[in-house]
N, C-alpha and C positions, 0 to 999 in steps of 0.2 A: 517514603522516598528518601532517600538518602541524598543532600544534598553534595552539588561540586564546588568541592576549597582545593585550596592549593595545597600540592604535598609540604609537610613540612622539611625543616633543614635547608642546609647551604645552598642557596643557587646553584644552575645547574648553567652551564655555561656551555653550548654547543658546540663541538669539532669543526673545526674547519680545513681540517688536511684531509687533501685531495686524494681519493680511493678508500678513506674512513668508512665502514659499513655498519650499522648497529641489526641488530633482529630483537623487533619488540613482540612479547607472547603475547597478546591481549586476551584474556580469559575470562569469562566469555561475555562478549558484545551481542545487546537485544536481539532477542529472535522467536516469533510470532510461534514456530514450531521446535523449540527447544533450545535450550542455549547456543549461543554462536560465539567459537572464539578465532579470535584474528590474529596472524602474524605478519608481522610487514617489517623491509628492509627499508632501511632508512638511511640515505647517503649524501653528507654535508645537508643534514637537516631539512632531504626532502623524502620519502616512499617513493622506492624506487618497483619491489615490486610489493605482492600481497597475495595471500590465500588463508578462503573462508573455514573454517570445520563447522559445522552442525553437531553437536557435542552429543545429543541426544536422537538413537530412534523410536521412531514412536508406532511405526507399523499395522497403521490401520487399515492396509489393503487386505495382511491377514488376520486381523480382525471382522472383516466384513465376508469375507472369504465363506461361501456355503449358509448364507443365511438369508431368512427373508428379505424381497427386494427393499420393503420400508425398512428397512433396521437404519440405512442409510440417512433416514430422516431423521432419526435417534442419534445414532451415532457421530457420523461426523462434522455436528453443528458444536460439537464437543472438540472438535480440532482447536478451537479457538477462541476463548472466553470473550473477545473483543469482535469477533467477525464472525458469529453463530449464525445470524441468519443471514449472510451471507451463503456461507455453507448449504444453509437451508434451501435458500435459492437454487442454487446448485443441483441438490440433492431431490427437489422434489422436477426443477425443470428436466433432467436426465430421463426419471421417470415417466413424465409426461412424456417424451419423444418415442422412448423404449415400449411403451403401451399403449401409444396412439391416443392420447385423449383429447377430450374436447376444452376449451377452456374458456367460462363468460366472462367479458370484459370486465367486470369487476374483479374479478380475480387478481386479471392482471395488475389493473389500480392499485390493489390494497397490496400484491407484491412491491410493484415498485415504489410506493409510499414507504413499506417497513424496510426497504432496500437501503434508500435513499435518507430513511431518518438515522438508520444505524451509520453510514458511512457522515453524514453531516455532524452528529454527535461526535464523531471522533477529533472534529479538526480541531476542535477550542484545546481538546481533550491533549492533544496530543502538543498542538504549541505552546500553550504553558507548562503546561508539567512536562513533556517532552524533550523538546527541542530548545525554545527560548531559552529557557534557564540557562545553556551554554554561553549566550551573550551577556548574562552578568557575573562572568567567568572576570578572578582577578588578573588574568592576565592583558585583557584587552581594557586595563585601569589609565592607560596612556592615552585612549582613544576620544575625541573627544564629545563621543554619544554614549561614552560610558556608562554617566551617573544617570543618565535616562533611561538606559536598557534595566540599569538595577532600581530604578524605582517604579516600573514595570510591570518586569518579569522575573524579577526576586523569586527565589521559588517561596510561598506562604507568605510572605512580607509586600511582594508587588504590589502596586494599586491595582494591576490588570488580572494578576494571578487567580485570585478569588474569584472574581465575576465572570473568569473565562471558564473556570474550573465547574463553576454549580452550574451555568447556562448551560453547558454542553449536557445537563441531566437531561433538559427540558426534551428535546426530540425523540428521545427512547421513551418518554411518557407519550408519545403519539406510538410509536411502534406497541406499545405494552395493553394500548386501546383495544387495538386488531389482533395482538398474537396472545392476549393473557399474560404476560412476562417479556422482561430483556435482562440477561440472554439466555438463551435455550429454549426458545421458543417453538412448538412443533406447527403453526399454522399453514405453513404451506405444505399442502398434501400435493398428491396426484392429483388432478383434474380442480384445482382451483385451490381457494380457501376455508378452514372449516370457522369459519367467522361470520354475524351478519349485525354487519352496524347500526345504531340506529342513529337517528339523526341529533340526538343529545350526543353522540360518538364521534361522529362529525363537528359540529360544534365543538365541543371540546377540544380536537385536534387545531382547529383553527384556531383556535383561542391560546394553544400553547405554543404552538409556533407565532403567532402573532408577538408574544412575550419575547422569544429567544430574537425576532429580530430587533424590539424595540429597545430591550436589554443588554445587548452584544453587538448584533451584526451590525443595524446600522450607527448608534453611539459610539462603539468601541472599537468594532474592526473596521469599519468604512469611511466614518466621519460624514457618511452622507446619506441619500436615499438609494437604497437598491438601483432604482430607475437611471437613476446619473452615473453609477459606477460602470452600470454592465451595457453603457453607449461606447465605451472605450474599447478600440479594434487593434493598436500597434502600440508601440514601447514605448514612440514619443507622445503618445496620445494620454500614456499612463501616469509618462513624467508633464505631463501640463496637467493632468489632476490631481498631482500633489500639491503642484504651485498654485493651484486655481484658485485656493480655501484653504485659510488657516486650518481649517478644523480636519482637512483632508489631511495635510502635513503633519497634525498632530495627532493624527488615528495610528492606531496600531500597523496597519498596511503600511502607511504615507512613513512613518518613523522607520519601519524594519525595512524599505525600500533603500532609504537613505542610511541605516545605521550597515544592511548589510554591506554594499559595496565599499564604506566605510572599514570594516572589519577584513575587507576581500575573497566573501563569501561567493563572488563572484567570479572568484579565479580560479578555483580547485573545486574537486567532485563530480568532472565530466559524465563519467562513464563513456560506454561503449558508441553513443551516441546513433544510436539505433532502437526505435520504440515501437511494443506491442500492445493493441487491446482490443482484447474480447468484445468489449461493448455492453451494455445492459439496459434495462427499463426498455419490456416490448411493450410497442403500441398496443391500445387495448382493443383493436379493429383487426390485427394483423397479424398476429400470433392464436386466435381461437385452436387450431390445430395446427399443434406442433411439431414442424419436422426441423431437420439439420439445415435444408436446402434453404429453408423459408426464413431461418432468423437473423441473417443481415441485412434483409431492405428492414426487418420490421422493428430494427432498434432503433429507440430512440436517442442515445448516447454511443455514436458509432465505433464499430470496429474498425480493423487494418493495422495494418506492419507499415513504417515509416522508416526508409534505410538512410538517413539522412538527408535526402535530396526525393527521391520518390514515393508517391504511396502506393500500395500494394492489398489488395482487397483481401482478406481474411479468411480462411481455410483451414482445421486446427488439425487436417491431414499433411498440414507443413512442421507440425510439432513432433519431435524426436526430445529423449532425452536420452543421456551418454552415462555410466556408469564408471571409464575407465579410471576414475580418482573419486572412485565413492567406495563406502566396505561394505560391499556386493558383489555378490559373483562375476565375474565379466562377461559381457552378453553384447551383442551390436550395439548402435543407437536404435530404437525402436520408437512406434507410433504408441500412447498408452492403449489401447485397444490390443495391440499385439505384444506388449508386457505380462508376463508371467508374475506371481507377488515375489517381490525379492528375496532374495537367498542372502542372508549375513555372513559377513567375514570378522575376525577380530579385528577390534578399533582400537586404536589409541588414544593416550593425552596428548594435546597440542604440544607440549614439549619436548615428547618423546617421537612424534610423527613427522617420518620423511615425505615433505610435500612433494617429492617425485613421485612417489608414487602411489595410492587410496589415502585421503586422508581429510573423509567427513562421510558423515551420513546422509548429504543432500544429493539427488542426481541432478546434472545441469543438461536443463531443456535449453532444445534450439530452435529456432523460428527458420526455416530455409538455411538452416547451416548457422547462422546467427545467435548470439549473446542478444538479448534485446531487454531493455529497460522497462519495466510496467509501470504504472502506479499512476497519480494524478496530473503528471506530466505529459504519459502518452494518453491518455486520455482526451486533453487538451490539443493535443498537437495531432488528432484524428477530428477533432472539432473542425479542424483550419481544414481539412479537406473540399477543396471546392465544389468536386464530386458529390457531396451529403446530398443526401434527399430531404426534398420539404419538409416532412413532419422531423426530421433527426437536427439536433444541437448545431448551430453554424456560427462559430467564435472564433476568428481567426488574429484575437489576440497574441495567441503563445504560439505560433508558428513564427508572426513576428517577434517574436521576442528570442524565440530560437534562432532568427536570420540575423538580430543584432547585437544577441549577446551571447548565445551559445546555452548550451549544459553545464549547469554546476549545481552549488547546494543552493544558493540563492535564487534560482532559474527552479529548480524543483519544487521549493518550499511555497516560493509567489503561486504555484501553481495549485497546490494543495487550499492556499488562503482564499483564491478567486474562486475554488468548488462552493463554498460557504455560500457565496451569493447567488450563486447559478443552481445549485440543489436549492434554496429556500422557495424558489420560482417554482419550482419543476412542482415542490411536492403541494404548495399551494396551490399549484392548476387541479394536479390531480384530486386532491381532495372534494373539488367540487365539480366533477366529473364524477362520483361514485353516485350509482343509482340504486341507490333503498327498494327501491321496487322487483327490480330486476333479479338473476340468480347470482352468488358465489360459488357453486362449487357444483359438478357433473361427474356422478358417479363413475369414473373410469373400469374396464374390461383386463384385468390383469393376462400378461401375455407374454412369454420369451418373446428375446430382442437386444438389440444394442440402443442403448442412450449416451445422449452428450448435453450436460447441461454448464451452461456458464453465467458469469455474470462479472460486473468489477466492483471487489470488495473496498475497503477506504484506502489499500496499498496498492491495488491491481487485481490484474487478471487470473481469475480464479475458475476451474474448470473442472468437474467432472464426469468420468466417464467409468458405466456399469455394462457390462455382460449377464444378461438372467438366460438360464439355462435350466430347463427340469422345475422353474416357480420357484430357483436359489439365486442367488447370486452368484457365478460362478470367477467372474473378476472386477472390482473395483479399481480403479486409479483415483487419486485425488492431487492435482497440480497448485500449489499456493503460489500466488505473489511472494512469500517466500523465495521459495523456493528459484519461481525465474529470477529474481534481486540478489540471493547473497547464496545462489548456485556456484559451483566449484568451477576448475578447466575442464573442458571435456575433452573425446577422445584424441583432438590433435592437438592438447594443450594451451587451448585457447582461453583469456579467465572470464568468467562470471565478469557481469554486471558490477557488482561492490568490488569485487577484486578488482577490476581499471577503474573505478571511480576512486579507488585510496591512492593510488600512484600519483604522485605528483601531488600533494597535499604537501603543507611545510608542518613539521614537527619543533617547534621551537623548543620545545622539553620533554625528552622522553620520559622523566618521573613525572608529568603530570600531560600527559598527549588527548588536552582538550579535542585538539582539531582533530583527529580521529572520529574521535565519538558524534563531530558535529556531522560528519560524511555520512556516519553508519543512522545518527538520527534524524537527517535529510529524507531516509529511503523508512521511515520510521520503523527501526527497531524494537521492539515492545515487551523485552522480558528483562528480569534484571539481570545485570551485567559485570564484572567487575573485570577494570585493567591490570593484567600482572607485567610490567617493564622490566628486560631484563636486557642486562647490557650481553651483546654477543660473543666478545671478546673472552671477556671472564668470568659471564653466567651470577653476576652482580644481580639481584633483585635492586633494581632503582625505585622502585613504588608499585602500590596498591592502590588504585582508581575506580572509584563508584559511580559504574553509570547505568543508574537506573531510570 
């Protein structure tokens, strides 16, 4: 990992006459399905607008195109070295729908255990080595949680850095129990698991997440017990648990509460302010036979579309995605079901590409006509639905915290840190819930058909959808939290998700535009990155920015 210093040479002293415009290239910013580079205008040292490229396609719809239905199970758990079995989920729930099978409850279990260890491993994973690092950024050296943030979350030198960096192994050693390996793991088949644990397996499991809390979660991220955190329902209720206990104010949470608004992390990064999720982890009584119709009473981490003020129950025959600014042949907006595999056009370099008109390889999904935000925020803010059913998640923390502070990077990020606490619960219940006795896996009746399988990977809402026709596949889709995040404008020009979340961000130095990359590793971007700033005026390379 490349660490972030400051560009060298002269200060950089910002513009302050009024209709000054800069366009910075940003080449390319993380991206979970191939490079992402960013260009945003910048006026008197704010983003004023912005648009995404996806630098690389990767075209695995025609890849899967004419092949057996399981290739899918192979294949595109491979989209993603970080969120394979994600995928997997995915890939074998579709399955199940498309084939009618049957599924024992244990199945279910040991899917949402490997579900839920993979997305929990990510979040240590991802805030120190990810995201933190930006806060012992020299430019925020005047601030004064400074010298805390950088004795922290120093990348390699932090006191937090380390601890957060190996604990985050510990839950893929629960996942690797049940699947044989992480990542690329083929466990979840058709009709259940081809796993059967024994109860040294079990044991074992508990025994390693017992460690990651008493290691991390509750010493380092929470300052306290599980049990007292996750009593807290509203904003003001969160800010009396910081003050309640030294120890709480000095945890990782209680600091980056206080250092981000500090930084005004809380000001910029909104987005579109409208949230979508899939849902995942089906109950294991309620899903045995799986159709489309049946999988939103039986989540247990709820679905729905959030338009900022109402919720909306979930339907993914509300999903279109738009082509008109992708390099793809031009085609309606279309349901993935009724997608043909795409037709390529020539691409360009961000440099060279007129963002009027194709210019990425991402197509931008709509929710009911909508841009809509995924990831552990909507998540969250489906939690707060007062509508949930009994057995599904009912947290209506981060709706309040939506009603008193809004969308931003510090509003997204709190949200991803609170899953930590709430998945340690989940996958502890279910581990002793798994019945050794009982079956894993029911030989399923391969069969033409259409499937839908989804789930919520550690960034969002992930979704696939297969066509078997003749015992081939005749169409795959695969939809990435990517993909809805750092989505282009679609047919009426409307922007993606990342695109209105970088507008209105301050760029205090375009040779070294931390705050960008803080936006883009809010929605956590995940490939390496590098800033190319270029003044617009007179095509000046001002710097070269590593953000990996």
């Amino acid at each position: 990992m490349r660490v972030n210093t400051p560009i060298g040479g002269a200060p950089y002293t910002p513009t302050s006459d009024a209709g000054t415009t800069q366009t910075l290239n940003i080449s390319p910013v993380g991206r979970v399905e191939g490079d992402l580079d960013v260009r945003v205008e910048i006026d008197q040292g704010v983003v004023t607008r912005a648009w995404t490229q996806a630098a690389l396609w990767r075209g695995y719809e025609i890849i899967l195109r004419g092949k057996d239905p399981q290739s899918g199970l192979v294949v595109t758990p491979r989209i993603c070295g970080i969120c394979g079995g994600s995928h997997l989920y995915c890939a074998s729930s579709a399955l199940d729908v498309a084939w009618k099978t049957t599924l024992p409850p244990n199945a279910l279990l040991l899917r949402a255990i490997g579900q839920a260890c993979e997305t929990i491993q990510s979040i240590p994973r991802w805030f120190y080595a990810i995201y933190a690092t930006d806060m012992a950024h020299s430019k925020y050296a005047h601030l004064p949680s400074y010298k805390e943030a950088v004795r922290r979350w120093a990348p390699f030198t932090g006191a937090h850095f380390e601890r957060g960096i190996s604990q985050s192994a510990k839950p893929v050693e629960v996942y690797a129990l049940f699947g044989g390996q992480w990542p690329h793991s083929s466990y979840m088949v058709p009709g259940g698991v081809m796993c059967a644990p024994t109860l040294s397996d079990i044991t074992r499991a508990h025994g390693i997440m017992s460690e990651f809390k008493h290691n991390w979660l509750e010493p380092i991220l929470l300052g306290c017990k599980l049990e007292r955190y996750l009593q807290i329902t509203s904003w003001a209720e969160l800010l009396e648990w910081v003050d309640e206990d030294p120890a709480h104010a000095a945890s990782d949470l209680g600091f980056y509460i206080k250092a981000a608004q500090e930084y005004g992390l809380d000001t910029f990064g909104q987005g579109p302010g409208k949230f979508l999720a899939y849902g995942t982890y089906l109950h294991k009584d309620l899903w045995n036979t799986p159709t489309i119709a049946s999988r939103n009473n039986a989540l247990i981490s709820p679905s729905g579309f959030w338009d900022g003020r109402d919720f909306h129950r979930f339907d993914h025959l509300n999903i279109q995605e738009h082509v008109a600014h992708a390099w793809y042949k031009d085609a309606p907006p279309l349901h993935p079901w009724k997608e043909n595999a795409p037709v390529p056009v020539p691409s360009t370099t961000l440099h060279d590409t007129d963002v009027a008109g194709k210019y990425t390889w991402a197509k931008a999904p709509r929710y009911m006509g909508h841009a809509a935000e995924v990831g552990p925020l909507a998540r969250l803010i489906m939690a707060g639905n007062p509508a949930n059913l009994a057995h599904q998640v009912r947290d209506p923390l981060f709706l309040d915290v939506m009603r008193v502070k809004g969308p931003s990077v510090m509003t997204r990020v709190l949200a991803r840190l609170h899953e930590a606490a709430r998945l340690w619960v989940q996958i502890n219940d279910w581990l002793g819930q798994v019945d050794l006795d009982k079956e894993f896996y029911i030989q399923p009746v391969e069969r033409d058909g259409i499937g839908f399988g989804a789930t919520e990977a550690a960034r969002g809402a992930l979704a696939h959808w297969v066509e078997i026709e003749d015992g081939k596949i005749k169409n795959y889709q695969v939809m990435a939290p990517t993909t809805w995040n750092l989505g282009p404008r679609d047919d009426e020009n409307r922007p993606g998700p990342m695109e209105t979340a970088f507008v209105g961000t301050p760029v205090q130095d375009p040779r070294d535009p931390v705050e960008v990359a803080i936006v883009a590793r809010s929605f956590d971007s995940c490939i390496v990155c590098t800033v190319h700033a270029h003044d617009a005026t007179t095509g000046e390379k001002l710097a070269e920015y590593k953000i990996n």
